[in-house]
C-alpha positions as CSV (number, residue, x, y, z in Angstrom):
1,X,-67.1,5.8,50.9
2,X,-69.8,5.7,48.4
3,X,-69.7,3.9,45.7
4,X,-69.7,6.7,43.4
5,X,-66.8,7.8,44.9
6,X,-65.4,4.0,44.8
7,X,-65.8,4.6,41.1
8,X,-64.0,7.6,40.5
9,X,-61.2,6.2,42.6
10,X,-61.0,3.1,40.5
11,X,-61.4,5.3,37.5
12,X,-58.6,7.6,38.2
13,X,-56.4,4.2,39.3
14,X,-56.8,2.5,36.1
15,X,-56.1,6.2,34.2
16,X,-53.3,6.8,36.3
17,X,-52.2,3.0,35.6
18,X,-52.6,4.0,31.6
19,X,-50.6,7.0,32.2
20,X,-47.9,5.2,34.0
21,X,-47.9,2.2,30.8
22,X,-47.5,5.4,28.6
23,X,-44.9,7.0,30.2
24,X,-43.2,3.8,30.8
25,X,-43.4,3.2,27.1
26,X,-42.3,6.5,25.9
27,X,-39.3,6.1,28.5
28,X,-37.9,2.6,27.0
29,X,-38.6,3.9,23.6
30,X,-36.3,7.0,24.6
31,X,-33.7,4.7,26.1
32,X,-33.7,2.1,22.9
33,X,-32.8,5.2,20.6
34,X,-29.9,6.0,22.9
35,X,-28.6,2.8,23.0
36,X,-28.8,2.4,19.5
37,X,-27.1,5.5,19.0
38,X,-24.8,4.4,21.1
39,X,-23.8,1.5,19.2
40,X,-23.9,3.5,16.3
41,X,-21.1,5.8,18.2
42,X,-19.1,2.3,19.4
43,X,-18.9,1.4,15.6
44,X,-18.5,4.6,14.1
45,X,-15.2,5.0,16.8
46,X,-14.0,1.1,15.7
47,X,-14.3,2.3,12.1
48,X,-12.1,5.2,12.6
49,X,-9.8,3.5,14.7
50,X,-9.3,1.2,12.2
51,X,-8.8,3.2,9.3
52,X,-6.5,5.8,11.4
53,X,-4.3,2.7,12.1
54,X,-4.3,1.5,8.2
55,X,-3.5,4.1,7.4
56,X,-0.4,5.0,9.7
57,X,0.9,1.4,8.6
58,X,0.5,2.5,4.6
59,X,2.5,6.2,5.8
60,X,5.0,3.6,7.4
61,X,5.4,1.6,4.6
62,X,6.3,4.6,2.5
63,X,7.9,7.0,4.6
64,X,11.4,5.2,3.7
65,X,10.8,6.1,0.0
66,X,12.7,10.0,-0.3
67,X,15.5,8.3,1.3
68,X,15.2,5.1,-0.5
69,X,15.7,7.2,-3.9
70,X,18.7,9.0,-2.3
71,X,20.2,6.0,-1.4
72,X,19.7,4.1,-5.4
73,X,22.1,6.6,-6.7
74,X,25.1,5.6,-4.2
75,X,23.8,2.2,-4.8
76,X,24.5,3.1,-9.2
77,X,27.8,4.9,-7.6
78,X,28.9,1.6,-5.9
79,X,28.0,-0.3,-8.6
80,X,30.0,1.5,-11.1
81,X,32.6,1.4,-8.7
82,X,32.8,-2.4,-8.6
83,X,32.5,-2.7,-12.2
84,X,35.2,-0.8,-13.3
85,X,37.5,-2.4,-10.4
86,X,40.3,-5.3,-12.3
87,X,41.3,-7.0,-9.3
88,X,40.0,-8.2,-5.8
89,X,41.3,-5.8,-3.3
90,X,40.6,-5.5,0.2
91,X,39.3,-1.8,-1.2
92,X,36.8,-3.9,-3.6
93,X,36.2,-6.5,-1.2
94,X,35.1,-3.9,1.4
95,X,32.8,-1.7,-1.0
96,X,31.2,-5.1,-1.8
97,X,30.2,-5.7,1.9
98,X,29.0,-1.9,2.4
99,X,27.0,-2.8,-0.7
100,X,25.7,-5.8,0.4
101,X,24.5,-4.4,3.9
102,X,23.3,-1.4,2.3
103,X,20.9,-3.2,-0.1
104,X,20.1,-5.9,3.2
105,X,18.5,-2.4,5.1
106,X,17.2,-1.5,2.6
107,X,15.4,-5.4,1.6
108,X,14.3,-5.3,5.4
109,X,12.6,-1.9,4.7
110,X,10.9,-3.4,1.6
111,X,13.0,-2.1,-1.0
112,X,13.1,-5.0,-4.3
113,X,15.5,-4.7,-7.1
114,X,13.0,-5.5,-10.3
115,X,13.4,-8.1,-12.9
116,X,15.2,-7.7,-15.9
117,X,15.8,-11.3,-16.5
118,X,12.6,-11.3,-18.4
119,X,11.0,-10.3,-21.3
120,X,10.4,-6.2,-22.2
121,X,7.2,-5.1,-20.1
122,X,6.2,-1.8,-20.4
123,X,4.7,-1.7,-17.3
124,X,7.2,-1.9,-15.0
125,X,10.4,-1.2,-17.8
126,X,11.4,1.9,-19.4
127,X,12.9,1.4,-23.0
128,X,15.7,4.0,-23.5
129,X,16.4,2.5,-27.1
130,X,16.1,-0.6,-29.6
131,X,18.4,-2.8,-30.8
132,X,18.3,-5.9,-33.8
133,X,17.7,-9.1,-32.5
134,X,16.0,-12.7,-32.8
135,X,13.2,-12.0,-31.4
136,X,11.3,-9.2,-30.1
137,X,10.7,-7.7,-26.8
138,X,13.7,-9.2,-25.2
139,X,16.0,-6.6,-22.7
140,X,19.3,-6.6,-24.4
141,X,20.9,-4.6,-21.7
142,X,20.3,-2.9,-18.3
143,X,21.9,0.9,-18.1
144,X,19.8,1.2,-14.8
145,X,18.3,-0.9,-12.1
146,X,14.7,-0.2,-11.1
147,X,13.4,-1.1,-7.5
148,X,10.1,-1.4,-5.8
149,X,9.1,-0.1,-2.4
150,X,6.1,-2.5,-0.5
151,X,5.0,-3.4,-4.1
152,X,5.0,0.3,-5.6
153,X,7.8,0.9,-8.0
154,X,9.9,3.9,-7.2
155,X,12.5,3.7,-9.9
156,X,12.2,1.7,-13.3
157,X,14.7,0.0,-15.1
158,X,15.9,1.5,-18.2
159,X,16.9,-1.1,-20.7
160,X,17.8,-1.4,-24.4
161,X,15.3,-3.7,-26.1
162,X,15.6,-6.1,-29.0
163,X,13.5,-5.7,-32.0
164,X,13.1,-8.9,-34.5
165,X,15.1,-7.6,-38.0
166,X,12.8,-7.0,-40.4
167,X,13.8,-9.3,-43.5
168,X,15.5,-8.5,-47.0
169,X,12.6,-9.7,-48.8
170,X,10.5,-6.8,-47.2
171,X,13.0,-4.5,-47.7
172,X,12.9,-4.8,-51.3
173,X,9.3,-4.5,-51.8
């Protein structure tokens, strides 16, 4: 071999060596965008997973809620029942227990009776009328009981609330 040709050899090596780097290059550049897409993909899947099962347990936690309404009105029925009863029968003994396991289903499915032992809130009562009193904003009665399902109301109360009298002196002017 000449050394020309020695040259050319070691020429073409080191070009076929750049090549090689080159291609090499362009190959793990390929491969770290499809790994990163990849994770992109993995994430993207935990993302939907999650939300898909968030929001099967919110459809859960509501689904009761068509029946739960159904159910308030023989809940009114028994309770009208019960209140118009005089004495302690075995009759009104046994209502009371259906009652009672009724509203414990119904607690377990995340059904709360709301407060009415409280002052007037318009938020979560509905005023049906007014009434004098001492003071103002204070429920005077309960016609109907309101419940919550998981936190959302489904029903609210309807209550009579008191409104402070307005004084004589007023009046007159």
């Amino acid at each position: 071999m000449t050394e020309k040709s020695k040259k050319k050899n070691e020429e073409d090596a080191k070009e076929a060596s750049r090549d090689n780097a080159e291609a090499l290059a362009e190959a793990n550049a390929k491969a770290e965008e499809y790994l990163n897409m990849a994770r992109r993909l993995q994430a993207d899947f935990d993302n939907f997973r999650k939300r898909t099962e968030k929001e099967n347990e919110e459809f859960r936690k509501f689904a009761i809620g068509g029946m739960a309404r159904s159910l308030l009105t023989i809940l009114d029925d028994m309770d009208r029942a019960l209140g118009t009863a005089d004495e302690e029968t075995k009759l009104v003994t046994g209502i009371r227990g259906i009652r009672q396991n009724l509203m414990k289903l119904l607690e377990e499915n995340g059904l709360t009776e709301i407060n009415t032992d409280c002052k007037f809130d318009p938020n979560t009562h509905e005023a049906l009328c007014t009434v004098e009193g001492d003071t103002d904003g204070d429920i005077a009665e309960v016609f109907q009981k309101g419940y919550c399902l998981n936190g959302k109301i489904i029903r609210y109360p309807k209550v009579k609330v008191t409104k402070k009298k307005e004084s004589d002196e007023k009046c007159q002017e």
